[in-house]
C-alpha positions as CSV (number, residue, x, y, z in Angstrom):
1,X,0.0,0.0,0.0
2,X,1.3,3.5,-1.4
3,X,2.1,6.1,1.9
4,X,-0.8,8.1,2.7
5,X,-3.7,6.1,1.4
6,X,-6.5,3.9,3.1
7,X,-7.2,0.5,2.8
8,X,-10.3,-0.2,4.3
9,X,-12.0,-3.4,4.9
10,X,-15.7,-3.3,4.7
11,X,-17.7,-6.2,6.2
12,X,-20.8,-7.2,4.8
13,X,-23.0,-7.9,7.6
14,X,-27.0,-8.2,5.3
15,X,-26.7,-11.9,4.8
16,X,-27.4,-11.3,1.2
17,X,-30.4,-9.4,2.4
18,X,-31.1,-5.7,-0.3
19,X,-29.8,-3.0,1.1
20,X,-28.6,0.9,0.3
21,X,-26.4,0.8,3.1
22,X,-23.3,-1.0,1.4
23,X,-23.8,1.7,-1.8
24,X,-23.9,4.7,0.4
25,X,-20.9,3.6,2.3
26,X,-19.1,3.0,-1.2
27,X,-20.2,6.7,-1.8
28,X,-18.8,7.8,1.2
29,X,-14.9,6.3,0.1
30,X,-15.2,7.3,-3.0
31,X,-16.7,10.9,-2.2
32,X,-13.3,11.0,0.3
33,X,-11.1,9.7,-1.8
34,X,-11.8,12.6,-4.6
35,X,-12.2,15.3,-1.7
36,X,-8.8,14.8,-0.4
37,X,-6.7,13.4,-3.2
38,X,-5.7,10.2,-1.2
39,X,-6.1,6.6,-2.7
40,X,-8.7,4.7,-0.9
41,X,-8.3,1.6,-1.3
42,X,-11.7,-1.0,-0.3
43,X,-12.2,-5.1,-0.2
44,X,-15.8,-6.7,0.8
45,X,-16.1,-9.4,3.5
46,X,-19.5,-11.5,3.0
47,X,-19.0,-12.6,7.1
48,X,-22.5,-13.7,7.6
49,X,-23.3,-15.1,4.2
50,X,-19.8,-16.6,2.9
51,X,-17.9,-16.7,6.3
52,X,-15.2,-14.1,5.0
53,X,-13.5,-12.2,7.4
54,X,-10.7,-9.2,6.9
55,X,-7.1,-9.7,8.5
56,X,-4.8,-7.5,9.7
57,X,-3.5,-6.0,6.5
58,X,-6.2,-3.4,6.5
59,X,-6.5,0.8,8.4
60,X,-9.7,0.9,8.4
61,X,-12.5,-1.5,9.6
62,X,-16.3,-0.6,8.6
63,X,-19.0,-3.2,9.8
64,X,-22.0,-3.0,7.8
65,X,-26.1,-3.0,9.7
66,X,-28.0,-5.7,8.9
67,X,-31.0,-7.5,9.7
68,X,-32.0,-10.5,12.3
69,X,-32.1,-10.8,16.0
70,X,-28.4,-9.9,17.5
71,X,-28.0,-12.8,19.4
72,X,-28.7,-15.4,16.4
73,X,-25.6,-15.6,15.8
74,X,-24.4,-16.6,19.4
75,X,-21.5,-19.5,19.2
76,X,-21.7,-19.3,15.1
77,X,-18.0,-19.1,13.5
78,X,-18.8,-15.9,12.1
79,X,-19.6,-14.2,15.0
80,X,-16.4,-15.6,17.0
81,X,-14.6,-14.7,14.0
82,X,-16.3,-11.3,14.2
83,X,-15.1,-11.0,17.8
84,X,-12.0,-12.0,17.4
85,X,-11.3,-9.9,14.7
86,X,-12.0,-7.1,17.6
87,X,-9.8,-8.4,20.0
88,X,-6.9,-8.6,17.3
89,X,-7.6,-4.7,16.5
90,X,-6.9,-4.0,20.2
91,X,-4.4,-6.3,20.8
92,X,-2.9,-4.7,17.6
93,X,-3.5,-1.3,18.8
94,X,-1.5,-2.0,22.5
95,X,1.4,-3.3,20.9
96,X,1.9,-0.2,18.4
97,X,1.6,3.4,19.4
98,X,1.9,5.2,16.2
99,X,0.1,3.1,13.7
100,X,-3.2,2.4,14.5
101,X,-6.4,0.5,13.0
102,X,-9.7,1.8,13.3
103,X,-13.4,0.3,13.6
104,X,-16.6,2.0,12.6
105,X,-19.8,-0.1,13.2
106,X,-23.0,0.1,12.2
107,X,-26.4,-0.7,13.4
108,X,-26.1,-4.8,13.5
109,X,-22.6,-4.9,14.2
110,X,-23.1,-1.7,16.6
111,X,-25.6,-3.8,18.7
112,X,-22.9,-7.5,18.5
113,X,-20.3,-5.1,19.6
114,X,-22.7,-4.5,22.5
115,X,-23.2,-8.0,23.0
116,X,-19.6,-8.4,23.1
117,X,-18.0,-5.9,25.7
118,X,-20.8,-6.3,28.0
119,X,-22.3,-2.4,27.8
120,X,-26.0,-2.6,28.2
121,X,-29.1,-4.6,27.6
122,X,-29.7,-5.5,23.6
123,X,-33.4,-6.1,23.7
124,X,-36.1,-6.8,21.5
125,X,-38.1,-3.2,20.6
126,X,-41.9,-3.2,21.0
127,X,-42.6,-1.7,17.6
128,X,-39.9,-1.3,14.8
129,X,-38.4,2.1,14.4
130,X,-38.1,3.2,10.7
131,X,-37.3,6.4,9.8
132,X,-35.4,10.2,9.9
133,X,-35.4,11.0,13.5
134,X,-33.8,13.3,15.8
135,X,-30.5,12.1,17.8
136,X,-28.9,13.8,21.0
137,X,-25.6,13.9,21.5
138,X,-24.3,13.3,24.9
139,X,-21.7,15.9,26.5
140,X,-19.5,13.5,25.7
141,X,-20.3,13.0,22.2
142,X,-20.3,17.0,22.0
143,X,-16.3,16.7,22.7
144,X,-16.0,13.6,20.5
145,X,-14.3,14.5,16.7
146,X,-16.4,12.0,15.3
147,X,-19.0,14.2,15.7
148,X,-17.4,17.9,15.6
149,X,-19.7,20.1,12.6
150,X,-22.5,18.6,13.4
151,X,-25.8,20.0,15.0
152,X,-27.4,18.5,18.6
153,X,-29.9,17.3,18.0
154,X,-29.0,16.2,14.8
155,X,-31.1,13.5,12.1
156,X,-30.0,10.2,10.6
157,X,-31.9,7.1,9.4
158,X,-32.4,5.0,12.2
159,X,-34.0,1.0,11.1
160,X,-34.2,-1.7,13.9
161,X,-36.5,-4.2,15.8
162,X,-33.8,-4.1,18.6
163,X,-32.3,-1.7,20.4
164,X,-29.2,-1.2,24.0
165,X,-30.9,0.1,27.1
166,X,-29.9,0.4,30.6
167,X,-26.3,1.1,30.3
168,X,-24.4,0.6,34.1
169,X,-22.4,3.9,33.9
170,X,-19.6,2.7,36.5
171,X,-19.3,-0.6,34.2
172,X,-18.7,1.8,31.4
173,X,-16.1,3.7,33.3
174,X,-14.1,0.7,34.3
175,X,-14.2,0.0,30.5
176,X,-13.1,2.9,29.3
177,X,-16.0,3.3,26.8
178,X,-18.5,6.4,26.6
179,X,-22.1,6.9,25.2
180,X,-22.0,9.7,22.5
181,X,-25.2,9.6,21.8
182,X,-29.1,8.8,22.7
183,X,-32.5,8.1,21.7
184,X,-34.2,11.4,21.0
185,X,-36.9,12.3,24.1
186,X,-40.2,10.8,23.7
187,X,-42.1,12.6,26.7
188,X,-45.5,11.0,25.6
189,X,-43.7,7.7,25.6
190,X,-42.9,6.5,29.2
191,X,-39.7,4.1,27.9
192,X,-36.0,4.3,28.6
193,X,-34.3,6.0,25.3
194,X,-32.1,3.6,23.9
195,X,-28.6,4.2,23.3
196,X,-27.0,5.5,20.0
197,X,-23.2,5.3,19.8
198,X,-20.5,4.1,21.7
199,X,-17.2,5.1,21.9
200,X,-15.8,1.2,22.8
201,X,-11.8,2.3,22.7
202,X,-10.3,5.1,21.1
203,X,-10.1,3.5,17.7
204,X,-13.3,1.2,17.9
205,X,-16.6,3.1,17.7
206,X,-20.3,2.0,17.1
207,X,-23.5,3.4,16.0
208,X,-27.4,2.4,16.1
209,X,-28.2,4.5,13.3
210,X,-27.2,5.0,9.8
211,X,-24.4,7.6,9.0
212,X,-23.9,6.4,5.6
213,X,-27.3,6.7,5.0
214,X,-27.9,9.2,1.5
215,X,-31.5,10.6,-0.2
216,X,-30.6,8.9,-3.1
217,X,-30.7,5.6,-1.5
218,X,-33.4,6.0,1.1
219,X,-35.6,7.8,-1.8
220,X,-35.3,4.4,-3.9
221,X,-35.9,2.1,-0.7
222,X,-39.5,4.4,0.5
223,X,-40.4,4.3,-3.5
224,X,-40.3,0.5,-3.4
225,X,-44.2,-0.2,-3.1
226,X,-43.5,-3.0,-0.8
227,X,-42.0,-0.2,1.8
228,X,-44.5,2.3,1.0
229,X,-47.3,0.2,1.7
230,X,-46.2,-1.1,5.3
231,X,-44.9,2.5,6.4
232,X,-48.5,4.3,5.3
233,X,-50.3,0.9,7.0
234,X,-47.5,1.7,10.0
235,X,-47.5,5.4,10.7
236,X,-49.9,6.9,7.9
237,X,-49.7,9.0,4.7
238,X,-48.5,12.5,6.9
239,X,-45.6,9.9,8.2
240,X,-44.9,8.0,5.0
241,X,-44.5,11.9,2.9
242,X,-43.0,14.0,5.7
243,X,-40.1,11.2,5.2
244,X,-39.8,11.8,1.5
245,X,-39.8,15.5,2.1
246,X,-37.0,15.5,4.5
247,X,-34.7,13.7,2.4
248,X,-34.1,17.2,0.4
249,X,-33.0,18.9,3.5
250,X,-29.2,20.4,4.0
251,X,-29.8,20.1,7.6
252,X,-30.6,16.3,8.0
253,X,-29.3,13.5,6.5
254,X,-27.4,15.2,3.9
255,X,-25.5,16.7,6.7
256,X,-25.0,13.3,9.1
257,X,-23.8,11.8,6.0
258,X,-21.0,13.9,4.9
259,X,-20.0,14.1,8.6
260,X,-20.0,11.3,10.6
261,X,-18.1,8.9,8.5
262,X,-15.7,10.9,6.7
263,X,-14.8,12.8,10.6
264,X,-13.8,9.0,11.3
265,X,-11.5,8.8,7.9
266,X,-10.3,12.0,8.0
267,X,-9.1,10.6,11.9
268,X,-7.7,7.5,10.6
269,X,-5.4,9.2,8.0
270,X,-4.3,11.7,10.2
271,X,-2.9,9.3,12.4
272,X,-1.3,7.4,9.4
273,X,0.3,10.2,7.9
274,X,1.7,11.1,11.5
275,X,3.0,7.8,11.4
């Protein structure tokens, strides 16, 4: 790999399952890559489907969302593989303090990650959440530079039947991990707002929504009558078009999008050309 590029591994965790998420995050590299005039170089891991996983050769880790109960996959190769493929990042990251390797994860992998270190309860939703909603940012996640140029609240997509609740703070702090971010308030709702990103170590960070989420994309997936018809049937017309309307504003997803992601690349590359 030429000095001052990326190589980025980006695992495929839909199960073969259709999804925009996998184009936008291609859009996202690409969009970087011309923005800042360094090579970005990406490979595809099909961990669920195909049981690929990424080694060590890569900078840059992004685990897709994906669909499925979180805990299906409990004692399956590809989520020990998964794991593991964690623990070797750390492990990595201890034993070299110039050169690190970074971990973005998404929805799905977000909520394994969970799973895995032990921070909070990954529980089954009451209703599915589908949409462009509102997302707090912690005064944590106000500090973080993942999140620095963007507004608080800010929007993203956010698509789940499960969510992490109850988060022991004092765990969390023994950990060394930080919530960035939370459900927005619901006052006429009397449920705990679920958590939205995690800061796991300094390199490894999660989210339960979709930063990579475009209006390209998420225009084609509410046009598809199959979505149309269960959102309207769901949350009603007002809902179903409010949506589509939203997807032209500067302000919302257009802005989370260009952000989040790149914030994280733009970190990553810094660090390698410091190296």
């Amino acid at each position: 790999m030429e000095k001052n590029s990326l190589k980025v591994a980006i695992i495929d965790m839909y199960d073969g399952v259709a999804n925009q998420g996998m184009r936008g995050i291609k859009e996202i590299l690409h969009r970087f890559e011309v923005e800042n005039s360094i090579p970005v170089h990406f490979k595809i891991f099909d961990l669920r489907g195909k049981g690929e996983i990424p080694n060590l050769d890569f900078n840059v880790y992004i685990s897709t969302g994906g669909p499925g109960d979180p805990a299906e996959g409990l004692g399956e190769k590809w989520e020990n593989d998964f794991f593991a493929l964690l623990d070797n990042i750390e492990i990595y990251n201890k034993a070299h303090t110039n050169q690190k390797k970074y971990a973005f994860l998404i929805c799905h992998s977000f909520q394994l990650a969970c799973r895995k270190y032990g921070l909070g309860t990954v529980s089954k939703r009451k209703s599915n959440a589908f949409g462009i909603f509102p997302i707090t940012l912690s005064p944590e996640g106000e500090q973080d530079e993942i999140f620095a140029g963007i507004t608080n609240p800010f929007y993203s997509v956010d698509s789940r039947d499960w969510q992490v609740i109850e988060p022991d703070l004092e765990d969390f702090e023994r950990k060394g991990a930080k919530i960035l971010a939370i459900e927005k308030e619901r006052k006429q709702v009397d449920l705990e707002r679920c958590i939205m990103s995690i800061r796991f170590t300094d390199e490894i960070i999660g989210t339960q929504f979709h930063p990579e989420a475009d209006p390209i994309g998420m225009k084609l997936y509410l046009l598809t009558e199959e979505k149309k018809s269960s959102i309207i049937e769901a949350h009603g017309k007002e809902k179903y078009y409010d949506m589509l309307d939203s997807l032209d504003d500067p302000a919302r997803i257009i802005l989370t999008q260009r952000i989040i992601l790149p914030n994280f690349l733009h970190k990553a590359i810094g660090k390698l050309q410091e190296a």
